[in-house]
N, C-alpha and C positions, 0 to 999 in steps of 0.2 A: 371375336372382334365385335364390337358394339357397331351398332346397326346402322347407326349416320356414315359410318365409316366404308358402310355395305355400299352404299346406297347413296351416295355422293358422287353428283357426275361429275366425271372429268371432261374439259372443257376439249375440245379439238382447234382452238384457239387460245393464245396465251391473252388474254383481253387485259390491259393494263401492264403487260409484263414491259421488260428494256429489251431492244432487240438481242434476238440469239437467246431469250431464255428459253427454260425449259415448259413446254405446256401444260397448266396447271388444271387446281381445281376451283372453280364457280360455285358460289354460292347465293342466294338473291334473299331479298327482304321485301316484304310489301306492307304498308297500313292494314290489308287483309290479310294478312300472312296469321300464323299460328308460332309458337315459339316448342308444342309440342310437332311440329312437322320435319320434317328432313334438312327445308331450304335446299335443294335441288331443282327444283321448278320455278320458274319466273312467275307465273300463276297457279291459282288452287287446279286440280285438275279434276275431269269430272265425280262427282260427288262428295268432294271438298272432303278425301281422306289422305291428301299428301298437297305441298305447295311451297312456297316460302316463308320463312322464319316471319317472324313479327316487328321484331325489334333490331337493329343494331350489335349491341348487346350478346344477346344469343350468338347470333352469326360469330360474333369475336370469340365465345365459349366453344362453339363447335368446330373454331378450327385452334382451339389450343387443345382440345380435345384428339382429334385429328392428328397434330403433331406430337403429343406425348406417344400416339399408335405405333409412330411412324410413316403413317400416311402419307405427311408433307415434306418426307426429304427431296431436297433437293428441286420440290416443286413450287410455282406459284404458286398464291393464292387471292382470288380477287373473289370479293363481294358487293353485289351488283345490290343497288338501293332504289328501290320503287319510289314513282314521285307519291309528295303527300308529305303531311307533318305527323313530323314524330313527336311528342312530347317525352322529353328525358327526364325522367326522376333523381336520377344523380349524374354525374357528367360520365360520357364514355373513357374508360381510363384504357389505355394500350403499355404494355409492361414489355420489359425483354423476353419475355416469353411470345410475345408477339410479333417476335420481328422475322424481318425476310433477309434478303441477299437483295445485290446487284441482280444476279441471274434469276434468283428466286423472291422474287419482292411481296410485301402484303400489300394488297390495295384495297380502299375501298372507295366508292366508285359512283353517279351517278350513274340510272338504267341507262343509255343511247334515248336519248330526245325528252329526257324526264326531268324534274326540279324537286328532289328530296329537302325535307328542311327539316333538320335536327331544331326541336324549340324548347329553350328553358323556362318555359312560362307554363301558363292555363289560362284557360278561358273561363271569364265572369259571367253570368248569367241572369236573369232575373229582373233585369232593370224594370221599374216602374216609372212614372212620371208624377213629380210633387206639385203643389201647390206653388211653389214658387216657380215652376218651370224648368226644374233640376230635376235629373234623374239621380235615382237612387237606386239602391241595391246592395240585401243583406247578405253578409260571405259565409259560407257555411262553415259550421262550427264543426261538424268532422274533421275537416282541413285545417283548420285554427293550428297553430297560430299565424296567421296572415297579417305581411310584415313587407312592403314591397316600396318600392320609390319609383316607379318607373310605372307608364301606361301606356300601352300600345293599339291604335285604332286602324285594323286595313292597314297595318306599316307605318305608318306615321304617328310619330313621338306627341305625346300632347303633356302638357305644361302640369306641375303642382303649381300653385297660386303664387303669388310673389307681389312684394311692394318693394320701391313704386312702382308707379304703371310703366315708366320710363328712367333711363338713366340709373342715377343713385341714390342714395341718404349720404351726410358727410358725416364724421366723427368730429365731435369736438377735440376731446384726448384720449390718450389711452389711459388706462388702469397701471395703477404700481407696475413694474416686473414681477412675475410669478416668483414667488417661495418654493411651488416644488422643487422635485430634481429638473424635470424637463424648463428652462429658463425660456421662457416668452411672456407674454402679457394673457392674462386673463380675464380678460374684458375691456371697456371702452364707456365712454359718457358721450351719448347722440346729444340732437338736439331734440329740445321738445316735441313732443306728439311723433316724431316719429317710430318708436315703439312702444306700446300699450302692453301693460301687465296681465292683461284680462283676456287676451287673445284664446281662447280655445285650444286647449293642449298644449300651453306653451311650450313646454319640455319639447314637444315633436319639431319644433319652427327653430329652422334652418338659419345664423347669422354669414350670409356669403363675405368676407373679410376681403375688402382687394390691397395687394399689396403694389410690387412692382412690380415685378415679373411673375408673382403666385399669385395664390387666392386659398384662401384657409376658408373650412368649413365647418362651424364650431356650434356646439348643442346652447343653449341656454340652462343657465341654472338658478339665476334670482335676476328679478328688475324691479328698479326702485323707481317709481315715475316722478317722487319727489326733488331725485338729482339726475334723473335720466344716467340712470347707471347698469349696465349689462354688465352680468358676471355671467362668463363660461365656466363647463364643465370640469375643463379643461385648457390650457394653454397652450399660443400658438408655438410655432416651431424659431423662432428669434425675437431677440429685440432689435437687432441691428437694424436700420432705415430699410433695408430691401425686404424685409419680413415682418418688421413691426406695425405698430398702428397709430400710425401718425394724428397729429390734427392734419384733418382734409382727407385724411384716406376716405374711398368710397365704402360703402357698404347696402348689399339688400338683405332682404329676408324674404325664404320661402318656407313653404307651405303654412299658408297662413289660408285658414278658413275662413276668414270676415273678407278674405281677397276675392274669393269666390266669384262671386257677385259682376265685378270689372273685367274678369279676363275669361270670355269664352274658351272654352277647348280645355281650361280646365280643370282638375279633377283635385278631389283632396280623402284620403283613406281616415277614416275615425278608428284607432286601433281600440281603443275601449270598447267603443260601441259594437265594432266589428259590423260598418257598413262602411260605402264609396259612393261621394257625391259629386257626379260630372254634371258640367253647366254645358249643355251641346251647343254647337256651331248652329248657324243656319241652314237647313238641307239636313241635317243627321234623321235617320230613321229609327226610331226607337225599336220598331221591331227586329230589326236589321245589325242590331247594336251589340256584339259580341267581341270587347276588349280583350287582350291576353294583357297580363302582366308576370312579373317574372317570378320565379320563387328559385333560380340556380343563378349565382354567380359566375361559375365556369362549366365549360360544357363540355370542352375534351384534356384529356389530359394525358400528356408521354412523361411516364415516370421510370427514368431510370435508376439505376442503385449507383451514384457515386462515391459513396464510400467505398464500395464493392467494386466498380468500375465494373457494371454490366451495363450495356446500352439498350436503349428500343433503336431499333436500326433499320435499315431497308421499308417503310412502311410511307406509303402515299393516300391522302385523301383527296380525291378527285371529283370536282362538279357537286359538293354538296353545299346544301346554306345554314349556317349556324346563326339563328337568331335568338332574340329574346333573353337576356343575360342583365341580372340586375345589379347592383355597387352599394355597399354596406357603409354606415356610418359608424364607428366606435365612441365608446359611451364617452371618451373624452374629447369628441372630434376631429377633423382631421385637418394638417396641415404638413406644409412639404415643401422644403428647401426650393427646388428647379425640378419640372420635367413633368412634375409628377410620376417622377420616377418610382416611388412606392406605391403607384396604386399597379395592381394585377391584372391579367390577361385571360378572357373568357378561352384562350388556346393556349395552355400552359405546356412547356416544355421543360426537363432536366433531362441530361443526362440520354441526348438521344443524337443522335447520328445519321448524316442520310438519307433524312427524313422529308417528306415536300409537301403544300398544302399547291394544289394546281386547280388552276378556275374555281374555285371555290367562293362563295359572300358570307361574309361575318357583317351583321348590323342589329340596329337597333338593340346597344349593350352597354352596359354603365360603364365600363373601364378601357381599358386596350384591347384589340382584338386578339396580338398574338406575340407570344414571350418566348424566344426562345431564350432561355434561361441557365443557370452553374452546366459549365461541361458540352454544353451544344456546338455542335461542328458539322458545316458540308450539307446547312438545311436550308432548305429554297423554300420561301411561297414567288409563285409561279401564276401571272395569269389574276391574280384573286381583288377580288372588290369588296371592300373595307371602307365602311359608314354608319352615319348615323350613331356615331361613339362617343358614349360620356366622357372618355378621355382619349387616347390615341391610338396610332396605326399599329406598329410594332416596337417590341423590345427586345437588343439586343445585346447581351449580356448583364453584367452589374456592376454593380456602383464601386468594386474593391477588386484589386489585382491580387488574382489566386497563386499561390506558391509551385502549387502542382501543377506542373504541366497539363495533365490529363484534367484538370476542373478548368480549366479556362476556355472560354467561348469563342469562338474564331471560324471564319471559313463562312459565314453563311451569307445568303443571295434576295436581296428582294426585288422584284425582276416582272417589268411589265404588268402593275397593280395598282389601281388609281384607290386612294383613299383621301375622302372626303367626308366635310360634315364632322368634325372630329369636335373634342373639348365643350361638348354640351353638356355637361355637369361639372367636368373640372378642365374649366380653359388653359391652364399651361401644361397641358400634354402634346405630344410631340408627332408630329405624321410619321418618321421613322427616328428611334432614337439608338445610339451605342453609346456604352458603357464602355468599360475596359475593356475592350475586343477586337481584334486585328483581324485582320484577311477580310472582310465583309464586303459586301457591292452592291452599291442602291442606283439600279439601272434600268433604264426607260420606264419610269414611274410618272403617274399624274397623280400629284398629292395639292390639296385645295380645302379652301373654306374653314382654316382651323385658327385657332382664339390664342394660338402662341407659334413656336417657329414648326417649319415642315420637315428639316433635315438635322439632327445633335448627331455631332461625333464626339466624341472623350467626355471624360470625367475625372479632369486633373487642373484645377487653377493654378495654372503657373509653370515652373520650369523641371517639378520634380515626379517622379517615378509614373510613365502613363504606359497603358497595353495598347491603347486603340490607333493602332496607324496600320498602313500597308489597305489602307479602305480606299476605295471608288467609287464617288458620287457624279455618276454622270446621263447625261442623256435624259433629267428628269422636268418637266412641265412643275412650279411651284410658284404658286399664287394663289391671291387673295389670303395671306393669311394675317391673324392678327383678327381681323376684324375692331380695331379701334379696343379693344377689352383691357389690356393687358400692357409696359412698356420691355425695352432691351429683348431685344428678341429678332432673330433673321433666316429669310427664307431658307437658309443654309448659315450651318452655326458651327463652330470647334473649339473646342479645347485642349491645351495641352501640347504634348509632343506628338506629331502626326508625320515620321517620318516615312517618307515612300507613300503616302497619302494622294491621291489626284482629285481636283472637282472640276470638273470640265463638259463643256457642253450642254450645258443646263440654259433653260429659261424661266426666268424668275422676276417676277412683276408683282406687285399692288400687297407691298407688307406695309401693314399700315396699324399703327400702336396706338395708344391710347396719349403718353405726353409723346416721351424721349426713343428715341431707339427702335424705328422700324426700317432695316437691315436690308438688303437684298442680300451679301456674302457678308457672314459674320463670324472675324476671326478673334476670337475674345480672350482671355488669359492663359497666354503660354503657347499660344497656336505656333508650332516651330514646324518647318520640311516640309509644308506645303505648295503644292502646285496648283494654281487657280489660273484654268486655259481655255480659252473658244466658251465662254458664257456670256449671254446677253442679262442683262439687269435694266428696268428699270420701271419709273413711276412706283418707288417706295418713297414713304413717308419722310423719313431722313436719306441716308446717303443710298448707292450705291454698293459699294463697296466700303467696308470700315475694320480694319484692325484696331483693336484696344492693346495688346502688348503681344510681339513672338518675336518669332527669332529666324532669318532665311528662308522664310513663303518667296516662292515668285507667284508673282502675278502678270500673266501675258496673253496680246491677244483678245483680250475682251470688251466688250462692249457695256459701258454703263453711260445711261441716257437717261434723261428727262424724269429724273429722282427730285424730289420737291426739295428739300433746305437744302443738300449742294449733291455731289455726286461720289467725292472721297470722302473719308474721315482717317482719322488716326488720333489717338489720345494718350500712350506715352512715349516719350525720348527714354533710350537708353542705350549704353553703352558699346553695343553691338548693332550688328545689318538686322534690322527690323525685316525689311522687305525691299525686292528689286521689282520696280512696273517698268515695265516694258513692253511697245509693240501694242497698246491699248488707246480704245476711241474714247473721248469723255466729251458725252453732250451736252448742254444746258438748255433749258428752254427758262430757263430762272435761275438766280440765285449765283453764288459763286460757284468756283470750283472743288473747290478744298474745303471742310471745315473741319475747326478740333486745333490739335498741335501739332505744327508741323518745325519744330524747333530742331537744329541740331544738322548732323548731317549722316546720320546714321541709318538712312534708306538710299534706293538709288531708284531714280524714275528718268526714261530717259525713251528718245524712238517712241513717243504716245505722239497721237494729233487731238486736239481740243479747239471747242467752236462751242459760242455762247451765240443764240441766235442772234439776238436782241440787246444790244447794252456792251458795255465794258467787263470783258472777261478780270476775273479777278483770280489771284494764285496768293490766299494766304494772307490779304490783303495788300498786296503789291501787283503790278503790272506784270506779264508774260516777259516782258522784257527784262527788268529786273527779277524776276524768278530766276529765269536762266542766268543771270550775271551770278547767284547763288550757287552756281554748280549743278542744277535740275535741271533737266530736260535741256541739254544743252541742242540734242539733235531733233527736237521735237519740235511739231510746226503747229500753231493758231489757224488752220483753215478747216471750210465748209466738208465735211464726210464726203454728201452728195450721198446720204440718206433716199431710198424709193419715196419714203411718205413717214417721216417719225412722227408727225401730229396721228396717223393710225398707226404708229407701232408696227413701221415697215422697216425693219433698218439693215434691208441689204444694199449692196456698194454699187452704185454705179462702176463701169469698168474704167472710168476718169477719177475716179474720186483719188486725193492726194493720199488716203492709207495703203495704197501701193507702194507707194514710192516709198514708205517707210519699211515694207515688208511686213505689212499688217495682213493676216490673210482672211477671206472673206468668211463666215461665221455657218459652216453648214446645219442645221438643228434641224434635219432630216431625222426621223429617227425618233426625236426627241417624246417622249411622253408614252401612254400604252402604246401598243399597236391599235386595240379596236375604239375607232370614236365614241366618245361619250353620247348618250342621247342628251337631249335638249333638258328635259326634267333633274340632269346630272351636272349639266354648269354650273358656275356661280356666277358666272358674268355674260 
């Protein structure tokens, strides 16, 4: 028997295991570890000829090793991770050959009271200080080719250069329609001076494209400064108004080296030259100055065989941090319908089962933190803190309804995980998003601070063929999102058929868009068989509440207040029950009640109470009185809630307040958000 097999303690505690397993075997890793040693010991022991593994890595080799023995029938297996950074050369991959049981689980593990940190980066060296007051630093050409977009100081993200200093650039027009296959526009006519042909690497410098709800990120390939004409590389993803490039679209551009200069903090890679010139802050210590940046995309990966339908199964990562993960640009740029659904996840999954990411952080990383992707079923992150992300929180499932049963995504949980800081490279990425996938539950989350919506379910416009219902959005804290960037967008967002679907009990505040469309419940094309129960909304940009088209949502019981242009919307009439409100408060501190079209008679609202503080309530542009003579709200009554304090965002009921009498019941959002409070450096507000 090979000698790790010898020599491998068995633990007298099942550490990581589900209760009633069986007591397994331990294995430990240190930064000091050796990958020729046992991994038996938590530490070297004396005279450093036996200790813990080295690496991650290893430990995963030595117990698949282990298991082909026969060793690990029937037993745990948990591997205990020393704090300290790891830097990973290629991502940790976990296979079905890795997997555990309910009884018999694979874990891997923070040590008890330690912070491992799995890092996709390396650390730069070398800096000097120039003449001009810039540090510099040559990257060594062993390493070459160095190739990175991302720069990490002590954790915190600092800038490639970017013009202007503020706001935008506008487009005059766009360019023809693309000729290729792919049909978008392939450039645009600025105005003058605002981009220079002479710029330093041009090819490198970034055109950020803002649409309406995207943002396309496209290479440069000529500029003519004589008509102020940018041609890309490549073309964007439509012509249509919501993805094209209007006159007036915004536009910046980054990493531009003449930017240098204007924006401390940051940095600009010369890949010819194969140096990096950061402009420091005030306070930075040259000598003290040791950036990572990234050189891995993704950092773990569960690869199951779906063709084969073999799973990675039973396997948990527990208490580690994944940082440092960088986002690629393709030679013809990028661009993307909604969601940012195509960009990837530094925690990729197929084809895995069972599986949970618990207490764990994922940050500072160009894309999403985590995918559970084709074939994923019955997988939780649990616990976990997710920020500092080029694009979003999680992904769940995909964009096409699978034939086979067994490839379709369903069942999984995100559960008590504040993600924040999201969409700092590509803003319309999504705090938790689903695709075609059913059974799912996004419950007591704090999700915040992101540049498009915090909540996507479905991916079906309209009334035909969707997977994604039988979900549960509830108990989640959602705000500040939007940040002004971006329009059409809400704190909680759906499409499609979402039958047996719940969102309830959520609080959601401060969506706020850039023109049109910042949402607090956003039920958008096809939103059918929805329940929307015991949520508070308010101080979003536009409404409150807004369906665009479905078909029998109730809505009851909620709370939407002091939303700037009015508090409802709705924008098409058709031929069927859109929606019943029912049993719901609508505040005003401004503005009407209703906007949009509220034409026809093929909703039913009725048992709500409504109260405009100040001014003459409006319903659609008619009086409460004539509303009701319309057949609305026949039983609903014009009076004061008797709100604690809504000017501070207190809106529990006095025990007189008239939504008693309605059978309105008071709004408990106990519960609501993680469990552990945020610290103060973790707000947004």
């Amino acid at each position: 028997m090979n000698k790790f097999a010898v020599l491998l303690a068995v633990s007298p505690f099942a550490c990581g295991c589900a209760q009633g397993a069986i007591p397994g075997v331990t294995l430990y890793v240190s930064p000091h570890g050796n990958d020729a040693w046992t991994g038996r010991l938590a530490e070297p022991n004396k005279g450093a000829t036996d200790g813990p593994l080295g690496t991650i890595e290893s430990a995963r080799n030595h117990l698949r090793l282990l298991r082909k023995q026969g060793a690990l029938a029937g037993k745990a297996a948990t591997v205990q991770v020393r704090g300290g950074v790891y830097f990973l050369t290629s991502p940790l991959t976990l296979t079905p050959e890795d997997s555990g049981t309910r009884d018999a689980p694979v874990v891997f593990e923070a040590f008890p009271g330690e912070k491992p940190v799995l890092s996709g980066g390396r650390r730069v060296t070398g800096w000097r200080k120039g003449v001009d007051g810039f540090w510099t630093t040559s990257l060594p050409k062993a390493n070459a080719p160095w190739d990175f977009r991302q720069f990490f100081v002590n954790g915190a993200r600092r800038p490639r250069p970017s013009l202007p200093s503020g706001g935008g650039y506008y487009l005059i027009a766009a360019d023809a329609p693309s000729t290729r296959p792919k049909q978008g526009f392939d450039g645009f006519v600025s105005q003058a001076g605002d981009l220079n042909a002479h710029w330093r690497n041009l090819s490198d410098v970034d055109v950020l494209c803002y649409h309406i709800w995207s943002m396309s990120r496209m290479r440069i390939a000529s500029m003519d400064e004589l008509t102020n004409r940018v041609r890309f590389t490549g073309p964007t993803c439509s012509t249509d108004y919501w993805a094209g490039l209007q006159k007036g679209n915004r536009f910046r551009v980054e990493n531009v080296f003449e930017a240098l200069p204007k924006e401390p903090g940051s940095w600009y890679l010369d890949k010819a030259a194969g140096t990096v010139t950061y402009h420091p802050l005030p306070g930075e210590n040259l000598r003290a100055f040791a950036p990572i940046v990234p050189r891995l995309t993704e950092l773990v990966r569960f690869a199951g065989d779906t063709d084969k339908k073999q799973w990675v199964s039973g396997v948990t990562l527990r208490g580690i941090t994944f940082e440092d993960a960088d986002w690629t640009l393709a030679a013809e740029g990028y661009s993307c319908s909604q969601a940012e659904m195509q960009q990837p996840a530094v925690v990729t999954a197929v084809g895995t089962r069972d599986c949970q990411l618990e207490n764990c952080e994922i940050a500072h990383v160009g894309t999403y933190a985590v995918e559970w992707g084709r074939a994923c079923r019955n997988n939780s992150l649990i616990g976990c803190r997710l920020h500092d992300l080029g694009a979003g929180g999680v992904k769940i499932g995909e964009g096409e309804i699978r034939p086979d049963g067994d490839g379709v995504t369903r069942d999984n949980r995100v559960e008590n995980c504040r993600i924040y800081d999201g969409g700092m490279v590509h803003p319309a990425a999504i705090g938790v998003w689903i695709g075609q996938s059913p059974g799912n539950k996004i419950l007591h989350n704090d999700i915040y601070n992101l540049g498009y919506t915090g909540v996507s379910v479905g991916w079906t416009w309209g009334y035909g063929p969707a997977a994604a219902q039988n979900t549960q959005v509830s108990y989640n804290a959602i705000h500040d999102i939007g940040r002004g960037v971006l329009s059409d967008m809400g704190g909680i967002y759906t499409l499609g058929n979402q039958q047996g679907s719940v969102v309830s009990h959520n609080l959601v505040h401060d969506v706020q868009s850039f023109s049109y469309g910042g949402w607090g419940i956003y039920l958008d094309e096809g939103s059918t068989g929805l329940r929307v129960m015991d949520n508070i909304v308010y101080g979003c940009k536009a409404e409150g509440f807004h369906q665009h088209y479905g078909k029998d949502n109730v809505i009851e019981n909620n709370i939407f207040a002091c939303n700037q242009e009015a508090q409802l919307a709705r924008t098409r009439a058709e031929d069927h029950l859109s929606f019943t409100f029912r049993k719901n408060i609508v505040y005003c501190e401004q503005g009407d009640f209703l906007n949009g079209n509220w034409t026809g008679q093929q909703f039913v609202m009725d048992d709500n109470l409504y109260w405009r503080r100040s001014g003459a309530a409006k319903f659609a542009g008619a009086s409460f009185a004539d509303w009701q003579k319309s057949e609305h709200d026949t039983h609903s009554l014009l009076a004061d809630p008797l709100f604690a304090n809504p000017q501070k965002e207190d809106f529990r009921l006095s025990p007189s307040s008239p939504a008693i009498s309605l059978g309105i019941q008071p709004i408990d959002l106990v519960g609501v958000g993680a469990a552990k409070p945020l610290h103060k450096k973790e707000r947004s507000r």
